[in-house]
KOLSE-882843 format. One record per residue (C-alpha): residue in one letter; residue number from 0; x, y, z. Coordinates in steps of 0.05 Angstrom, whole numbers, plus 5000, padded with zeros to 4 digits. Layout:
BEGIN
A / NUM / X / Y / Z
...
***
This chain:
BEGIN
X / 0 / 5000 / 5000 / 5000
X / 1 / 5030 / 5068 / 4976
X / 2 / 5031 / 5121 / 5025
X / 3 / 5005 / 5193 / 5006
X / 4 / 5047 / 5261 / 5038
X / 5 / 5002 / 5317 / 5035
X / 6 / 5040 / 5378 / 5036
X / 7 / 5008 / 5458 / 5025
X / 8 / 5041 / 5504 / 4986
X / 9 / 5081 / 5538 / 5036
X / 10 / 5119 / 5464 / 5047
X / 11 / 5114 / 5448 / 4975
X / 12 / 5167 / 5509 / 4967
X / 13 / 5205 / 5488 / 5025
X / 14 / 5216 / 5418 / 4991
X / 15 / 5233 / 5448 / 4924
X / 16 / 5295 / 5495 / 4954
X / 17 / 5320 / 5431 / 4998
X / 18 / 5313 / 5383 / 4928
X / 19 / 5350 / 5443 / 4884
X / 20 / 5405 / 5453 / 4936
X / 21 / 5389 / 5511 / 4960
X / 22 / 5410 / 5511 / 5034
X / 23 / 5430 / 5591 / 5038
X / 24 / 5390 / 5633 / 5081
X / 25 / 5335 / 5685 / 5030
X / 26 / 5320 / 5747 / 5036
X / 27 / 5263 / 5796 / 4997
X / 28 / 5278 / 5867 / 4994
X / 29 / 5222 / 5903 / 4974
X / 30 / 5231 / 5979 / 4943
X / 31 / 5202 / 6002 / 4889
X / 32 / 5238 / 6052 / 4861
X / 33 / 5321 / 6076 / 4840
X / 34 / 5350 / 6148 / 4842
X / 35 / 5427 / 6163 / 4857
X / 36 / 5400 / 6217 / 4907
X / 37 / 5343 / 6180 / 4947
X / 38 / 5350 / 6178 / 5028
X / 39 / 5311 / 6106 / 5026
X / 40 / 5348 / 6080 / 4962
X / 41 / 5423 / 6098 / 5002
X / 42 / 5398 / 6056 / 5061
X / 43 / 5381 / 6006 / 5008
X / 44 / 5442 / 5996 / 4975
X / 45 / 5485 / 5995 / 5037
X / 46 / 5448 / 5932 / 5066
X / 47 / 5439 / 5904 / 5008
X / 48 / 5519 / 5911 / 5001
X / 49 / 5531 / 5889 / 5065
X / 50 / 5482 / 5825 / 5057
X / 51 / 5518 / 5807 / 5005
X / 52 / 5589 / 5803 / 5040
X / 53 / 5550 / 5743 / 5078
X / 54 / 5515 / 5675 / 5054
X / 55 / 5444 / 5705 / 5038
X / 56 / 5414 / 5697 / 4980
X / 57 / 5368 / 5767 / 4961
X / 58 / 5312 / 5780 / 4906
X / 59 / 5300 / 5858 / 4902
X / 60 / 5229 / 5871 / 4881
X / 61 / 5229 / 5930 / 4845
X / 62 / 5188 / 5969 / 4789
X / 63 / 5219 / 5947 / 4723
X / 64 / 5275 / 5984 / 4691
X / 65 / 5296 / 6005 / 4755
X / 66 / 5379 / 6007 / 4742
X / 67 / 5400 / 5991 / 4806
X / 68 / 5477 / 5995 / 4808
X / 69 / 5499 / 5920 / 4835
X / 70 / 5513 / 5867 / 4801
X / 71 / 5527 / 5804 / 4849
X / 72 / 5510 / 5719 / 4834
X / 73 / 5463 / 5721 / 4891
X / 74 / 5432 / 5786 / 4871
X / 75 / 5367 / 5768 / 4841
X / 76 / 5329 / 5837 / 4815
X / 77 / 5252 / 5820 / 4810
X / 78 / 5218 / 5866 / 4762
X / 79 / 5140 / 5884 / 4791
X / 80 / 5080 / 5925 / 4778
X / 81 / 5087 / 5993 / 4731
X / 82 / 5134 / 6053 / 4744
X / 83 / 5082 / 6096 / 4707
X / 84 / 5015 / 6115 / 4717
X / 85 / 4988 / 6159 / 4766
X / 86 / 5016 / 6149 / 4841
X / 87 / 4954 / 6115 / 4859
X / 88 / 4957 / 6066 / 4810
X / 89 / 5023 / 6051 / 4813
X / 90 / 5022 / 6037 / 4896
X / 91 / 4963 / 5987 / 4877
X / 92 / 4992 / 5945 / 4821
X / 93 / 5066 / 5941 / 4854
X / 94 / 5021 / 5916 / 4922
X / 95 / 4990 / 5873 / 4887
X / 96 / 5047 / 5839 / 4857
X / 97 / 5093 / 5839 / 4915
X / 98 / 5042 / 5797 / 4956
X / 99 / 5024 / 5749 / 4899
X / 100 / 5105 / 5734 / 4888
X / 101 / 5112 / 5731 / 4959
X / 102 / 5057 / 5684 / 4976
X / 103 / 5093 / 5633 / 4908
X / 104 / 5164 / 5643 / 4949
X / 105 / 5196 / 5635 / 5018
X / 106 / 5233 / 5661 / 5054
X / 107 / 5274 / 5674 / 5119
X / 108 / 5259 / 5752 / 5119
X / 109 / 5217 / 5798 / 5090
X / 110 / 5244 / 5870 / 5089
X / 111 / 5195 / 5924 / 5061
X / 112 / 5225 / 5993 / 5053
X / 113 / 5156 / 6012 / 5017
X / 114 / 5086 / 6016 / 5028
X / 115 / 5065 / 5946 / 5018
X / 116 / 5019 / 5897 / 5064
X / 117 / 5067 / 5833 / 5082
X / 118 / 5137 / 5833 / 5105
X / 119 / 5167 / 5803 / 5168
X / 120 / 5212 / 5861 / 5180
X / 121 / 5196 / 5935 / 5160
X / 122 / 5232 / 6011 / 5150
X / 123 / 5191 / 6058 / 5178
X / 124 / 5239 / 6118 / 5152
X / 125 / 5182 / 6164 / 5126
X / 126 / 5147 / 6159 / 5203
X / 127 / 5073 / 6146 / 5208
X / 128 / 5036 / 6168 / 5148
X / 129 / 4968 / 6189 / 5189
X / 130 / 5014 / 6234 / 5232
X / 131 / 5043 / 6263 / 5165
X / 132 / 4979 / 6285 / 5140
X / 133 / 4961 / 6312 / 5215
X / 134 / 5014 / 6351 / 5212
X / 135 / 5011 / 6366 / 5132
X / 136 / 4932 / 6397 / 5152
X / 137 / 4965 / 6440 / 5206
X / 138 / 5001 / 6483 / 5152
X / 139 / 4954 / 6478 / 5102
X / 140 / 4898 / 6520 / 5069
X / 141 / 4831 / 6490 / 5082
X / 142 / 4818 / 6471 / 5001
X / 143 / 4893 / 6437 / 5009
X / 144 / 4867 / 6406 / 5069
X / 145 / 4801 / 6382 / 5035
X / 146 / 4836 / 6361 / 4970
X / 147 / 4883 / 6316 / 5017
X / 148 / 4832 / 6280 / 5058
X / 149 / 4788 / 6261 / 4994
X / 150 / 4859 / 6240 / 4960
X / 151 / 4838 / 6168 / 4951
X / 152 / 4923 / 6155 / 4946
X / 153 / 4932 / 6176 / 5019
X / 154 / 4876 / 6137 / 5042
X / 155 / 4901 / 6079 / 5012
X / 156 / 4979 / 6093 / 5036
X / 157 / 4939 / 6086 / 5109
X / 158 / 4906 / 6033 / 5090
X / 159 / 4968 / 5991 / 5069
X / 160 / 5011 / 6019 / 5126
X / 161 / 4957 / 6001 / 5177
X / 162 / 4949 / 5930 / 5141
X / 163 / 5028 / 5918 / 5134
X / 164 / 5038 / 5938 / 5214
X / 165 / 4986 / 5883 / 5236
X / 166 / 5002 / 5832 / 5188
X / 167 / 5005 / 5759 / 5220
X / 168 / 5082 / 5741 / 5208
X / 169 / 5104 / 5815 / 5227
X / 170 / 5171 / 5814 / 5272
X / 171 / 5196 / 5887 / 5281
X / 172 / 5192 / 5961 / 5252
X / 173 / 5254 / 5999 / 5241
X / 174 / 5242 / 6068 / 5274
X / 175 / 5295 / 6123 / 5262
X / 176 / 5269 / 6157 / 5322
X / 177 / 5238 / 6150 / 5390
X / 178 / 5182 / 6197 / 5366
X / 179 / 5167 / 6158 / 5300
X / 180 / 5163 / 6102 / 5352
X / 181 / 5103 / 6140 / 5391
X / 182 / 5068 / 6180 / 5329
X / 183 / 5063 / 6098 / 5293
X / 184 / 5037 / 6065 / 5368
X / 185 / 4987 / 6124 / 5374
X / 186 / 4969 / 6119 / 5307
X / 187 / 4964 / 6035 / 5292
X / 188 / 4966 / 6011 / 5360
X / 189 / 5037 / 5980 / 5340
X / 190 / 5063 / 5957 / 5415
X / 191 / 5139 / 5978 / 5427
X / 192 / 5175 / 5912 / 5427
X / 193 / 5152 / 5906 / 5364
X / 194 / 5187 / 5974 / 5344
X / 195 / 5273 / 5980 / 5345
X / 196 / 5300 / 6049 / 5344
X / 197 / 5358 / 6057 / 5313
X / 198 / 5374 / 6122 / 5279
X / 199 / 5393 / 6142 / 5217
X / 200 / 5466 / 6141 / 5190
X / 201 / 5511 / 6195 / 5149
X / 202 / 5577 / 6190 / 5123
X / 203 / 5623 / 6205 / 5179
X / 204 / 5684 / 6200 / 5150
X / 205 / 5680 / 6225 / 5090
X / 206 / 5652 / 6293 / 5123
X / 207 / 5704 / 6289 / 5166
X / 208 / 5755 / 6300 / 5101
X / 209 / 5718 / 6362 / 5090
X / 210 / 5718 / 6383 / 5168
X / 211 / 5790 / 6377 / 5161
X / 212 / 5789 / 6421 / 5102
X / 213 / 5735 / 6463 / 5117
X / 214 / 5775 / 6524 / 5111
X / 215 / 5801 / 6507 / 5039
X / 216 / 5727 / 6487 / 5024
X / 217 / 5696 / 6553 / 5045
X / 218 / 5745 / 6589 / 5006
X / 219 / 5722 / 6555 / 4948
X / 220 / 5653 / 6546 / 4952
X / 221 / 5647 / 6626 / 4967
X / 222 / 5681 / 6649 / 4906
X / 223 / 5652 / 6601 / 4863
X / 224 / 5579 / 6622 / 4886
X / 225 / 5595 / 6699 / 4901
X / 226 / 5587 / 6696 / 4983
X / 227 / 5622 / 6755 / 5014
X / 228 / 5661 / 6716 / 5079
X / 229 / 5648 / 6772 / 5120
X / 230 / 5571 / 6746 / 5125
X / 231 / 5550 / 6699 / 5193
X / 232 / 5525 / 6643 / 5146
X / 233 / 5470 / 6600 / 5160
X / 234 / 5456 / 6530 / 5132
X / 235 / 5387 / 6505 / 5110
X / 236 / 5403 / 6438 / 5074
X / 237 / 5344 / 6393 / 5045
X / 238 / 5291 / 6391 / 4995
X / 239 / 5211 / 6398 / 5005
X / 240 / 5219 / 6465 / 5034
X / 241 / 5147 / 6465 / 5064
X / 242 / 5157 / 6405 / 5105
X / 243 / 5225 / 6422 / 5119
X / 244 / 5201 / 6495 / 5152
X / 245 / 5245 / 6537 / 5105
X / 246 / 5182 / 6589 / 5121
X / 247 / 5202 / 6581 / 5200
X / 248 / 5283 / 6589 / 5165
X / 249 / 5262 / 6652 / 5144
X / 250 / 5225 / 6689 / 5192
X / 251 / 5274 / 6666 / 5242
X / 252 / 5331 / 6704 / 5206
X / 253 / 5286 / 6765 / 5220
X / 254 / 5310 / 6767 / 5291
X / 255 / 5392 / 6757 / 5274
X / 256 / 5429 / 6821 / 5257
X / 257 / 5427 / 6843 / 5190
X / 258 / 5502 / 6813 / 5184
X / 259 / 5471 / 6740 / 5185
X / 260 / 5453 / 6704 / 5126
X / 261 / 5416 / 6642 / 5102
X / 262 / 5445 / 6591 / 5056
X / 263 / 5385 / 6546 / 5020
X / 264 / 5413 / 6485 / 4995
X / 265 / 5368 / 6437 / 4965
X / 266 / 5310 / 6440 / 4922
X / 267 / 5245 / 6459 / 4914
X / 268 / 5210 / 6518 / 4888
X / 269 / 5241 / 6580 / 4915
X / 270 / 5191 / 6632 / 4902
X / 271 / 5143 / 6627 / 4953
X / 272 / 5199 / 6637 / 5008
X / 273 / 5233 / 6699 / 4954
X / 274 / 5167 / 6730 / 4963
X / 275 / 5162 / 6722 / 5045
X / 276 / 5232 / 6745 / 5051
X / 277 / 5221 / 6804 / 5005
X / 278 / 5159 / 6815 / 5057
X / 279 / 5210 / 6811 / 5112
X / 280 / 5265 / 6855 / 5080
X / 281 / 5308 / 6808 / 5079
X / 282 / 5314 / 6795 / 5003
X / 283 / 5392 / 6806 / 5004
X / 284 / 5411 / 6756 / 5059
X / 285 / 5377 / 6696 / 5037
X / 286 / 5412 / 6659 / 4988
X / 287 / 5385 / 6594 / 4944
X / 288 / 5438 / 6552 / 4916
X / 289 / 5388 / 6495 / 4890
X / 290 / 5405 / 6430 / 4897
X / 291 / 5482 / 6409 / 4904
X / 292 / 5519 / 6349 / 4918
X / 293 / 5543 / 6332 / 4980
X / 294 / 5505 / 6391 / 5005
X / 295 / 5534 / 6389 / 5077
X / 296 / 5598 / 6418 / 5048
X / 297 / 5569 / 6490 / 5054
X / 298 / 5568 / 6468 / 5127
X / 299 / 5650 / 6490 / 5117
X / 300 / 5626 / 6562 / 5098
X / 301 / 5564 / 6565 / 5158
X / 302 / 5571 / 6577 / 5225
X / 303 / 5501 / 6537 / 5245
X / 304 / 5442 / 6502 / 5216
X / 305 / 5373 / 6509 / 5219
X / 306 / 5318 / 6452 / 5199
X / 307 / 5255 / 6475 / 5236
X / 308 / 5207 / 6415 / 5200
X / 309 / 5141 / 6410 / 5209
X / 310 / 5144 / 6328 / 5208
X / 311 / 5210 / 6302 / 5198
X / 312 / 5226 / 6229 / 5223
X / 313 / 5289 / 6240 / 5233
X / 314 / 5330 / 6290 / 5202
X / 315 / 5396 / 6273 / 5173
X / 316 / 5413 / 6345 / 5147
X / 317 / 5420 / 6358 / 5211
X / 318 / 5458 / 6302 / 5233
X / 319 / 5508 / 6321 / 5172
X / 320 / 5515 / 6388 / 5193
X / 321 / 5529 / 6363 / 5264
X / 322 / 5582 / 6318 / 5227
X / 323 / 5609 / 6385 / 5206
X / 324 / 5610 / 6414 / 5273
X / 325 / 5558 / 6467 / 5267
X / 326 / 5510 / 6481 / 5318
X / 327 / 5437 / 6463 / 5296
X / 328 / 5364 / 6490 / 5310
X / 329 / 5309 / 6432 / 5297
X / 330 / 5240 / 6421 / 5310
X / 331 / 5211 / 6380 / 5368
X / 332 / 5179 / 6345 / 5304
X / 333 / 5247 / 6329 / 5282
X / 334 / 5265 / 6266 / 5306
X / 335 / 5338 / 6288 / 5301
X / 336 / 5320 / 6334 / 5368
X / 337 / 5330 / 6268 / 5413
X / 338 / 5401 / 6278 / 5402
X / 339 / 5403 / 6359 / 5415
X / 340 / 5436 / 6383 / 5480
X / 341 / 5401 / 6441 / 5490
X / 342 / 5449 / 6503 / 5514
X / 343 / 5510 / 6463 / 5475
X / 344 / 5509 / 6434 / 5417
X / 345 / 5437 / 6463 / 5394
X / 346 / 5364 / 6495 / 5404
X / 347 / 5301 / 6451 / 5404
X / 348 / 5239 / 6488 / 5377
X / 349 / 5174 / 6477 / 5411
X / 350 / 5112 / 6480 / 5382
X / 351 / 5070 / 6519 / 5361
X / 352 / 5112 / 6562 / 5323
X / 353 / 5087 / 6627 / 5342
X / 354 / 5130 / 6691 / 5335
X / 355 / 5151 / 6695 / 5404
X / 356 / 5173 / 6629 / 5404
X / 357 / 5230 / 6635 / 5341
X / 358 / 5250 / 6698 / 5368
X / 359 / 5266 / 6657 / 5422
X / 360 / 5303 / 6601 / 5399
X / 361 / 5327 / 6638 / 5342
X / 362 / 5364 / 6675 / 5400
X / 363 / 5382 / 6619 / 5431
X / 364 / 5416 / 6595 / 5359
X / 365 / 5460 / 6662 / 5366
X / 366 / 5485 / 6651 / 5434
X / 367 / 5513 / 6586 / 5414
X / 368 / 5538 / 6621 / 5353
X / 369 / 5574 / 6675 / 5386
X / 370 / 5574 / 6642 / 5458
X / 371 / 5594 / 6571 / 5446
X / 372 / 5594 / 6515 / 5495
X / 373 / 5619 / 6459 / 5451
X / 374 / 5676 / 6469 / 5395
X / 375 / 5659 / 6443 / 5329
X / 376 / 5709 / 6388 / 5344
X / 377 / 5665 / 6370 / 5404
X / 378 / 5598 / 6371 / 5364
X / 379 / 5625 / 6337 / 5309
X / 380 / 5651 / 6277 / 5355
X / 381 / 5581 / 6273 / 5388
X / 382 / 5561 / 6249 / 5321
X / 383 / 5609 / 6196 / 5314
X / 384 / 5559 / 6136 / 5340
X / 385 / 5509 / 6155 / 5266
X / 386 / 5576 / 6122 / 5228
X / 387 / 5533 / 6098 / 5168
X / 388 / 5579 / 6028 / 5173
X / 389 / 5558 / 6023 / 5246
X / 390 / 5484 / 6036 / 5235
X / 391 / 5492 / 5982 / 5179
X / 392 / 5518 / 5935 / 5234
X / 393 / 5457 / 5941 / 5281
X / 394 / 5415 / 5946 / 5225
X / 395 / 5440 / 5870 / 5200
X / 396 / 5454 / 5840 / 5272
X / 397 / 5405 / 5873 / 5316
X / 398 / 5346 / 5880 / 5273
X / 399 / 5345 / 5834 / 5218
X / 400 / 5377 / 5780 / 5264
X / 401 / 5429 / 5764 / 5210
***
């Protein structure tokens, strides 16, 4: 009598890897999208770099025609859903087809640096998206506020980060921040030891070449983009001005001494905040370089740095500019303010930003400037633990377990 082994499909794949050979450990990345000069897409390439140093085996799903720049044997690059379309439907279809070639493959971990619905590990680098849109109404006009709770996209972005947060074979959230941590347990009822902190990396030592040469730098970076040296300079470094609080930039330079002058680095479009600082008289000391690369080198030509966000998970122009040793001003919506000292190496601003309050801190920002407590040695040093090769470390042996 012959004997019948019933297996489901889950152990039917299991059997298949152990009959091919297959014995290394697999791991699905999930990210949609490639650009040189994504924040997510850095953090992507750096595990996926140091994953590959090991035994694991990785399939990338991606949109197609995505050119990712690695090459490697156990690289496998899975082309899914449509990188056209409106943003709706191109979140739906790439959704869709991660959980159907998920639920046809196994493996050991699942880690989703996208909004998508099943993964076993997860990067929550753009914070809670309910919070975002809080936050977003705050500053908004009321028909910007209406169009963006009827926007069926952000609905379903809430809908698929609320689904992929309570999924079944969920292990842990990456949270670059102690307050991402709160906003997504207040928001999806996420419990903390589900959530790891761990913040967000920079380049350490490569800024460092430039803190060593920052004098060189400044020289030319100023004659090359027409800044007198004689100015204070202030750094504003990112793009998305609105969320960043380039406004808050502005009318805080309103309360420095006509000397002092703000550097925008990053890009956007600039004439909203030409028009407010026209308003403000301060047309002549606010200065918009548009986007550059390795835009924390103006931190050589700055004597602090200012990213009062609205929302901002974490905040790695500040961290960079911290790298460079410049005091910094940030948001208590900045996640990056966990790691401020106030009275030394920066200025927290509260909420709500009401005049009184920038004058304030903005004040506070010039005492450091013209008081300081720490050297830009010191605050540069403080920075040391955000080593992007340490944060890969934890990120592979504390949080992915590998």
């Amino acid at each position: 009598m012959r004997s019948i082994l019933l297996l489901n499909r889950k152990d039917l794949i299991a059997w298949h890897d152990i009959m091919a050979g297959d014995n290394s450990r697999k791991l699905a990345v999930v990210r949609s999208s490639y650009t040189p000069y994504g924040g997510a897409e850095i953090v992507t390439l750096g595990i996926l770099e140091e994953l590959l140093k090991t035994d694991v085996s990785i399939h990338l799903l991606t949109w197609p025609n995505q050119e990712w720049p690695l090459h490697h044997p156990r690289l496998h690059i899975v082309p899914l859903g449509i990188p056209y379309g409106n943003r709706l439907w191109q979140a739906w279809f790439f959704e869709h087809a991660v959980v159907k070639y998920l639920t046809t493959h196994s493996f050991d971990r699942i880690f989703a640096i996208d909004f998508v619905s099943r993964f076993t590990h997860a990067s929550a680098a753009g914070g809670s998206h309910r919070t975002f849109l809080r936050t977003k109404n705050e500053i908004s006009s009321p028909l910007s506020r209406s169009y963006r709770n009827l926007s069926l996209y952000h609905r379903y972005t809430m809908h698929l980060q609320k689904k992929g947060f309570t999924n079944p074979i969920l292990k842990k959230i990456h949270c670059v921040s102690r307050m991402v941590a709160d906003d997504i347990h207040k928001d999806y009822l996420v419990p903390y030891d589900k959530m790891q902190i761990i913040y967000n990396g920079v380049n350490w030592e490569e800024i460092g070449t430039f803190f060593q040469d920052r004098s060189a730098v400044a020289e030319e970076l100023s004659e090359r983009h027409h800044l007198n040296r004689e100015h204070t300079y202030i750094l504003f470094l990112g793009s998305g001005f609105s969320r960043k609080g380039l406004d808050i930039a502005i009318r805080g330079m309103s309360h420095l001494p006509q000397s002092y002058h703000l550097l925008v680095v990053g890009k956007d479009n600039p004439r909203p905040y030409i028009r407010l600082a026209s308003r403000l008289r301060l047309g002549d000391r606010v200065h918009f370089l548009g986007p550059q690369e390795k835009g924390w080198k103006f931190g050589s030509l700055c004597k602090a740095a200012v990213l009062p966000s609205h929302y901002e998970p974490f905040g790695v122009a500040a961290a960079e500019a911290q790298a460079m040793g410049l005091p910094a001003l940030v948001s208590d919506k900045t996640g990056y303010a966990e790691l401020i000292l106030p009275g030394k190496n920066g200025v927290v601003l509260r909420r709500p930003f009401v005049e009184d309050g920038i004058r304030e801190a903005f004040g506070q920002l010039r005492q450091s400037i013209e008081e300081p407590k720490m050297s830009p040695s010191e605050i540069r040093t403080l920075t040391k633990p955000l080593d992007s090769r340490t944060i890969l470390r934890k990120m592979l042996d504390e949080f992915l377990d590998l």
